[in-house]
C-alpha positions as CSV (number, residue, x, y, z in Angstrom):
1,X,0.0,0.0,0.0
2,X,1.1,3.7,-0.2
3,X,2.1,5.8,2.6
4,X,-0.9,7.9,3.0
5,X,-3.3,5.0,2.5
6,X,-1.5,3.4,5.3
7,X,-1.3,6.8,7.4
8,X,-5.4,6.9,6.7
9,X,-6.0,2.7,8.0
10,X,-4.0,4.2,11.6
11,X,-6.1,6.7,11.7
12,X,-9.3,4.5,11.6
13,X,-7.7,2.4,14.4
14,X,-7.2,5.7,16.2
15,X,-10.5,6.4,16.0
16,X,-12.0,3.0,17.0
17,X,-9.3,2.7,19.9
18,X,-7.9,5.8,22.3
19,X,-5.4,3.3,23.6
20,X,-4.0,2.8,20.2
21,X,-4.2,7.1,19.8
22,X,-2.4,7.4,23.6
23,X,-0.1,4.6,21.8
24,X,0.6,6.2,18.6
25,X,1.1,9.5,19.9
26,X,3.6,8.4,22.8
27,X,5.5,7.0,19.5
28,X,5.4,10.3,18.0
29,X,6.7,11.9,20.9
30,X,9.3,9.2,21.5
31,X,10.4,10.3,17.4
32,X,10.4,13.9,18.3
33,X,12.8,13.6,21.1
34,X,14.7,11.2,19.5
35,X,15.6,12.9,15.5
36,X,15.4,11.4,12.2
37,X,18.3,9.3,12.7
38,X,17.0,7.3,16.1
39,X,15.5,3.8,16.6
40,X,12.5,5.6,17.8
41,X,12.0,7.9,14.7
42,X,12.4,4.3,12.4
43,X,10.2,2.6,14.7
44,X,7.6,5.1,14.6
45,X,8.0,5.3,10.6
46,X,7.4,1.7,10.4
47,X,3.8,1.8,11.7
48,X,3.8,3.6,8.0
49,X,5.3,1.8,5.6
50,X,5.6,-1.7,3.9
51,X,9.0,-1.7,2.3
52,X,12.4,-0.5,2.7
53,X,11.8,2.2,0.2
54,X,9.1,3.5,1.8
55,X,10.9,3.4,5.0
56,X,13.6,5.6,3.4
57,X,11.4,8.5,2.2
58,X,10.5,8.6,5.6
59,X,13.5,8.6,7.3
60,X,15.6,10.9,5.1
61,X,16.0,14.2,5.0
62,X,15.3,15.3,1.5
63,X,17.5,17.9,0.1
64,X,16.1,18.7,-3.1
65,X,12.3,18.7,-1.8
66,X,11.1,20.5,1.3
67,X,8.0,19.3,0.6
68,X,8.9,16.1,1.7
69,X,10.2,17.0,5.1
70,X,7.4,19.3,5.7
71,X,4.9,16.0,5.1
72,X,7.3,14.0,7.3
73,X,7.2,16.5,10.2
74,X,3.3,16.4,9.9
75,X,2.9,12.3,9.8
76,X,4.6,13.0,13.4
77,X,2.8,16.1,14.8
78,X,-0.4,14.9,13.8
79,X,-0.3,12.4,16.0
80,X,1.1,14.4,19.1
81,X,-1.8,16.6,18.6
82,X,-4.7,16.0,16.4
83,X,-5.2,12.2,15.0
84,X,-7.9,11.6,18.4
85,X,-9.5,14.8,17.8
86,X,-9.2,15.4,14.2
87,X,-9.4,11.6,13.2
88,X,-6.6,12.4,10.7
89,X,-3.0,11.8,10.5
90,X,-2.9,12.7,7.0
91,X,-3.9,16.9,7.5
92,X,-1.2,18.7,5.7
93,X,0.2,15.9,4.2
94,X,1.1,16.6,0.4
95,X,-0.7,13.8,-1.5
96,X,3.1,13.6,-3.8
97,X,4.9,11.9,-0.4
98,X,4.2,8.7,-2.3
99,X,5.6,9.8,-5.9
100,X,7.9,7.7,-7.4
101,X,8.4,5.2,-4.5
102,X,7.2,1.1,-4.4
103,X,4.4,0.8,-3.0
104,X,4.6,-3.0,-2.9
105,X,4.3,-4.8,0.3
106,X,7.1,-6.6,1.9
107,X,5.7,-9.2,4.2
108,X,6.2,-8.4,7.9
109,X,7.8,-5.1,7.1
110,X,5.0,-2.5,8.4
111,X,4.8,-2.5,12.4
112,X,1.1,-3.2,13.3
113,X,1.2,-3.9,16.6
114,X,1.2,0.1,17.5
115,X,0.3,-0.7,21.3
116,X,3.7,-2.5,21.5
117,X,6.2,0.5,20.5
């Protein structure tokens, strides 16, 4: 699946589930403190994608597109502050954060179990 679409299933589950919102969002905060280069900010990336491309665009700093790392940012504040409330993660978001990467699925890649991070 593609980044948003996967982004947009968590934020169902947020929705049905404040323990997975309390969850998600103590991720996002544990990715915040942490930077793009920590175990925490690639754990919490994982809840988003399915392969290891995916996993790159988020977890790169993109120096060509600032685009990208605005969209990045957002797929973490939006869960600090606003996925419960707003039911999105995907606000702000530009719809292009999946252009020209696989969205194949990798087996076993994408981290589900959000409640366990």
């Amino acid at each position: 699946m593609k980044i948003l679409e996967n982004a947009r299933e968590v934020s169902k589950a947020v929705i049905d589930s404040a323990d997975v919102g309390e969850a998600l969002k103590n991720a996002a905060i544990k990715a915040t403190i942490g930077g793009i280069e920590s175990p925490e900010w690639e754990n919490y990336m994982k809840i988003f994608a399915d392969n290891d491309k995916q996993l790159a665009r988020l977890t790169t700093v993109d120096t060509q597109n600032a685009w990208v790392n605005e969209s990045i940012a957002y797929l973490v504040s939006n869960a600090i502050c606003g996925a419960a409330t707003t039911g999105s993660l995907t606000q702000r978001i530009d719809p292009n954060l999946d252009e020209n990467v696989d969205s194949s699925v990798t087996p076993e890649f994408r981290n589900k179990d959000i409640l366990n991070l």
